[in-house]
C-alpha positions in Angstrom: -0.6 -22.5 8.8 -1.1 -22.3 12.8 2.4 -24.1 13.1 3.7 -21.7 10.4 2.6 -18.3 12.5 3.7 -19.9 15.7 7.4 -20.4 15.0 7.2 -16.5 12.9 6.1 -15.4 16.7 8.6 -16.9 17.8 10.8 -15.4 15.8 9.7 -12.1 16.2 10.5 -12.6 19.8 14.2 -13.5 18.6 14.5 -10.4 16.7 13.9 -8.1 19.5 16.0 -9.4 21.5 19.0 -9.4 19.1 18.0 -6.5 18.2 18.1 -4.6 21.3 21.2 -5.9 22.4 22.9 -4.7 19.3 21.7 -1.3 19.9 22.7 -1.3 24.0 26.3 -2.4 22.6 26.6 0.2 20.3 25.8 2.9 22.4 28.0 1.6 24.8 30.8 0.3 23.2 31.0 3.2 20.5 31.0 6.9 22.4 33.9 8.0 24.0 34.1 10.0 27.5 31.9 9.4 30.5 28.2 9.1 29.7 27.5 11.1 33.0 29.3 14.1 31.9 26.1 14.4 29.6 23.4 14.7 31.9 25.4 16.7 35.0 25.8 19.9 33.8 28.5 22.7 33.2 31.8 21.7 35.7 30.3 18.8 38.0 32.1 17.9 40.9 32.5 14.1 41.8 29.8 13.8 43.7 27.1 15.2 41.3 29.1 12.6 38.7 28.5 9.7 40.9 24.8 10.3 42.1 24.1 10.8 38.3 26.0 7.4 37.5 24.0 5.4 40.3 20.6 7.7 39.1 20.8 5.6 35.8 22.6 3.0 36.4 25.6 4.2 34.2 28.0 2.3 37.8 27.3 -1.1 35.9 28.0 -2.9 32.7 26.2 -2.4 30.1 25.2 -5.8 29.6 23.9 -5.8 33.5 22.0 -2.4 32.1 20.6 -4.5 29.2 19.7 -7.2 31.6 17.6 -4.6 33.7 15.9 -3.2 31.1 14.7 -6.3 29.5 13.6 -7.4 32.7 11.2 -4.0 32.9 10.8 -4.5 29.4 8.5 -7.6 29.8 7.2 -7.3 33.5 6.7 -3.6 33.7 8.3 -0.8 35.7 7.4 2.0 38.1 6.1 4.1 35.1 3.8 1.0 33.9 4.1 -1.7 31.0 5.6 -1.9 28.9 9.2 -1.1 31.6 10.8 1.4 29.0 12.9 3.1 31.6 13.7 7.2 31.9 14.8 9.2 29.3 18.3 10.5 29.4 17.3 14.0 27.4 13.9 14.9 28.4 13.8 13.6 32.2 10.8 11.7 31.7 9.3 8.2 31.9 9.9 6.9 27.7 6.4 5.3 27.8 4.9 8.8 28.1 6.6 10.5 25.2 6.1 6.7 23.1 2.8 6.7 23.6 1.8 10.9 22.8 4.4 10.2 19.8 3.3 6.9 18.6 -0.6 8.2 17.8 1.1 11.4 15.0 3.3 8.7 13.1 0.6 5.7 13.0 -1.4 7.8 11.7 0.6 9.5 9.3 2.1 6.1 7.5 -1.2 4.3 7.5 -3.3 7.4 6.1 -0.1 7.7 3.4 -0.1 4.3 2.5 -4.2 4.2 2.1 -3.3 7.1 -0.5 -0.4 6.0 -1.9 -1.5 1.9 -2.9 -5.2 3.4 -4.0 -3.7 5.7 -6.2 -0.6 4.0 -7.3 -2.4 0.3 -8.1 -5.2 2.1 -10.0 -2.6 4.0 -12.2 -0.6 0.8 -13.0 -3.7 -0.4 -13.9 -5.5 2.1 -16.3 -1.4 2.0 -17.7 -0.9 -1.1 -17.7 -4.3 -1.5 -19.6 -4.5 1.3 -22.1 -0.9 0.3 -23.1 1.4 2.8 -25.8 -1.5 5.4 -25.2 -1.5 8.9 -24.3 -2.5 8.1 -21.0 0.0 5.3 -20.2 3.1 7.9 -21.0 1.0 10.5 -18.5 0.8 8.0 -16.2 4.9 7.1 -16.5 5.4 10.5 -16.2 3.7 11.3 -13.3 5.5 8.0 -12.0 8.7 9.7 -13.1 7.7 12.9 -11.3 7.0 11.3 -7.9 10.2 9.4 -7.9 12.5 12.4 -9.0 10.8 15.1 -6.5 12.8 15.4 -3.1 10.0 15.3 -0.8 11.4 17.9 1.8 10.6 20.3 -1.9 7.2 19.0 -2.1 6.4 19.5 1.3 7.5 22.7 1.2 5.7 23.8 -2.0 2.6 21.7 -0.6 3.0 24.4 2.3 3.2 27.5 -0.1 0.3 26.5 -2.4 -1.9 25.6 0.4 -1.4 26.6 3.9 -3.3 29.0 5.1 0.0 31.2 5.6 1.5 29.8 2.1 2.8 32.5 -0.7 0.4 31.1 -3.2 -2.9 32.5 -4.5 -5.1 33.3 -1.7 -7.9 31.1 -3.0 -5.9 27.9 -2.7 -5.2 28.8 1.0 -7.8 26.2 2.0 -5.9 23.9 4.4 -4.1 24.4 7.8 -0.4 25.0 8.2 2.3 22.3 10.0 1.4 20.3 13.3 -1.0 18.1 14.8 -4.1 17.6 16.4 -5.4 14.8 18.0 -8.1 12.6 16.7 -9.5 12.3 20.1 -9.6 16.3 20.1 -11.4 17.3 16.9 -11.4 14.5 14.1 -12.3 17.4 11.1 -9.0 18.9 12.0 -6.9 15.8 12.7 -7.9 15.0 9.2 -6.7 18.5 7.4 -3.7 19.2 9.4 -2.7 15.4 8.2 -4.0 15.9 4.4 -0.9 17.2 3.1 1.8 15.2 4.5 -0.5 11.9 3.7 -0.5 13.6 -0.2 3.4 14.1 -0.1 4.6 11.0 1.9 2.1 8.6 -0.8 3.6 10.7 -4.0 6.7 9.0 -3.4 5.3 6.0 -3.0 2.9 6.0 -5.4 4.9 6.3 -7.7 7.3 3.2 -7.4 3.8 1.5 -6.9 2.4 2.8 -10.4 5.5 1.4 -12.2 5.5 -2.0 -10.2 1.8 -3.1 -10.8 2.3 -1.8 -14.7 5.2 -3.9 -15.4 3.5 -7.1 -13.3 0.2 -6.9 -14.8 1.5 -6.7 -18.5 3.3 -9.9 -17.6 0.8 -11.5 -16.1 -1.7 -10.9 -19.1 0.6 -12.6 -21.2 0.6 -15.6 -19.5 -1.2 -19.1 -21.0 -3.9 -19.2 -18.3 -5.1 -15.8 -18.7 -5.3 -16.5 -22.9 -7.4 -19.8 -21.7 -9.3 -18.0 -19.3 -10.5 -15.1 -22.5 -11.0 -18.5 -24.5 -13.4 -19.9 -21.9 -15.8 -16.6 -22.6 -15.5 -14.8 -19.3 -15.3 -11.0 -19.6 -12.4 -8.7 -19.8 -13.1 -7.5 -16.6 -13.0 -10.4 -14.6 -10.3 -11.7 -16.5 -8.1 -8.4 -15.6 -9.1 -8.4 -11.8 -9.7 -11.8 -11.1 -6.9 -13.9 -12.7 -4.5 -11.1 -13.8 -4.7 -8.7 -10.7 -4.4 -11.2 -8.3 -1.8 -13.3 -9.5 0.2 -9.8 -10.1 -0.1 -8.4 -6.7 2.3 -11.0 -4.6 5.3 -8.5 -5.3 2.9 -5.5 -4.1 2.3 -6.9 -1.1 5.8 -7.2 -0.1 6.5 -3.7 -0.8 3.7 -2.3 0.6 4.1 -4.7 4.1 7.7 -3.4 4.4 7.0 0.2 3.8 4.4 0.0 6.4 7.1 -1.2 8.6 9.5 0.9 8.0 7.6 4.2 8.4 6.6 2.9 11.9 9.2 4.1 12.8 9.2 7.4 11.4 8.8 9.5 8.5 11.8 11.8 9.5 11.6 14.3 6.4 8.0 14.3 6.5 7.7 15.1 10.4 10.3 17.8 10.4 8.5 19.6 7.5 5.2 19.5 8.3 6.5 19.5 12.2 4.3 16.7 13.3 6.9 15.6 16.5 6.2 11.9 15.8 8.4 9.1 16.6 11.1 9.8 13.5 11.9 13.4 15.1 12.0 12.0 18.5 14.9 9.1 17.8 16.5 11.6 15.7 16.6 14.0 18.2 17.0 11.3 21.2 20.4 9.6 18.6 22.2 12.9 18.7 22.1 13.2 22.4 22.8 10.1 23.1 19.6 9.2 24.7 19.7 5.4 24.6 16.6 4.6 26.6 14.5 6.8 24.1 16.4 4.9 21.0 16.0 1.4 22.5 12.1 2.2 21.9 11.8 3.6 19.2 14.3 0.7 18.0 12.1 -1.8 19.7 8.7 -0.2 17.7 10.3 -0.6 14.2 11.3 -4.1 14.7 8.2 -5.4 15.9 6.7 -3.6 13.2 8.6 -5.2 10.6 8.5 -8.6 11.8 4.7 -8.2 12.5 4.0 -7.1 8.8 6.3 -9.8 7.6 4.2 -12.4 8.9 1.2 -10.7 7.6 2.7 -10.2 3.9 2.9 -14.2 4.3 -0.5 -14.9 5.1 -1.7 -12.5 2.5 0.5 -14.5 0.1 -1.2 -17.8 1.0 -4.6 -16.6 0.1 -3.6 -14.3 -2.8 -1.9 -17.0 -4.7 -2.7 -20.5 -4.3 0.4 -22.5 -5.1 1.9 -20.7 -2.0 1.4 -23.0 0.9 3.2 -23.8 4.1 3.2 -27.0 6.0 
């Protein structure tokens, strides 16, 4: 297994790299027009043009460009590690508006995804379990529900219902508006300003969730071991969350691991509504104008993030079923 993670490391490492260079070619390769038109103002002369060219490095190829910045990258630069460079847009070291961004959407997918797997894998269970009853169709419906909603509409109606500015009845006016406030500033109102976009992200979510464990643990229960395991007298219970569960959770896991991943790098719907300012909004923002140092970040972020929570999803494999092994 120590082999195993050392050569996914290793990988990861790969990734980035390839990564990042696809994304400096792009930007590069793709716009037309001189980059330093963008950042010199209404009617520059030549000489603004050419001091803004040799102020970031737009005077050199942009595989010398990459070379630089994957050089700061991994020693540091004048702003600190890790070297992210200056953004284009905002005139400011990238590391600063990464790290004040980073914080909102970490904890905005993480506190989501607690919501959305509790709630999901308990309804595909009680479903899965109470099969053909009332409360499996309610359950399928809700399921239905969460993956038919738009969730820019739910946000919105969250916000009417139950901001404290909403157009709902006053009494369910219990809950602050849109943005964010740091943990490190006042956790009780880190925690409500975050309540509703955690709720509406994990609906989604939930849902697909609900649907996947029902379907896996009404397969799983009809398989010969679990018949053998009822025969050898041990209780419905731990037959269900012991042998059944378990062996039915494999395809959760690597759902949930790349969901995680991918929201690292921004829940863009969910920021904009609820106007959170996390790291979606930013490379949305830093995409349309063309600020490449901000989307090389933000770029970098997701891919670690999914690599990182692809190895993970592995070793959770290896100990939640054990015919997966690897040499």
């Amino acid at each position: 297994m120590a082999a195993y993670i050392v050569r996914r490391l290793v990988w990861v490492i790969v990734v980035l790299l390839a990564v990042t260079m696809i994304t400096f070619a792009i930007f590069y390769l793709l716009p037309t027009g001189d980059p330093a038109v963008r950042f010199a103002g209404k009617s520059p002369t030549p000489q603004v043009l050419e001091e803004v060219r040799r102020q970031f490095g737009l005077d050199k190829p942009w595989y010398a460009q990459y070379w630089h910045f994957l050089s700061d990258l991994t020693t540091g630069d004048k702003y600190g590690w890790p070297g992210l460079g200056f953004s284009f847009d905002t005139r400011i070291p990238v590391r600063e508006e990464l790290l004040e961004r980073a914080p909102r959407t970490l904890s905005l997918a993480f506190g989501a995804a607690i919501v959305w797997l509790t709630l999901g894998v308990t309804i595909g269970i009680v479903s899965a379990l109470r099969r053909g009853t009332l409360l499996d169709r309610a359950a399928m419906g809700f399921a239905l529900f969460g993956v038919s909603a738009p969730v820019f509409w739910l946000g919105l109606m969250a916000l009417w219902l139950f901001a404290e500015t909403g157009g709902g009845p006053d009494w369910l006016h219990f809950l602050p508006g849109t943005g964010y406030v740091p943990f490190s500033e006042s956790p009780s109102e880190w925690f409500t300003h975050l309540i509703m976009p955690w709720v509406v992200l994990a609906l989604l979510y939930a849902a697909f969730y609900a649907r996947m464990t029902r379907g896996n643990l009404l397969e799983t229960m009809g398989e010969d071991y679990i018949r053998t395991a009822r025969a050898k007298g041990l209780t419905e219970r731990r037959v269900v969350f012991k042998h059944g569960l378990r062996a039915s959770l494999t395809p959760i896991v690597t759902m949930f691991g790349m969901d995680i991943a991918l929201l690292v790098g921004g829940a863009v719907i969910t920021e904009t509504v609820f106007n959170i300012q996390g790291l979606g909004a930013w490379a949305v923002r830093a995409t349309f104008n063309q600020d490449l140092p901000a989307v090389v970040a933000v770029v970098v972020v997701s891919a670690f993030a999914v690599a990182i929570m692809n190895l993970l999803v592995d070793i959770v494999y290896a100990w939640l079923d054990p015919r997966v092994r690897y040499q």
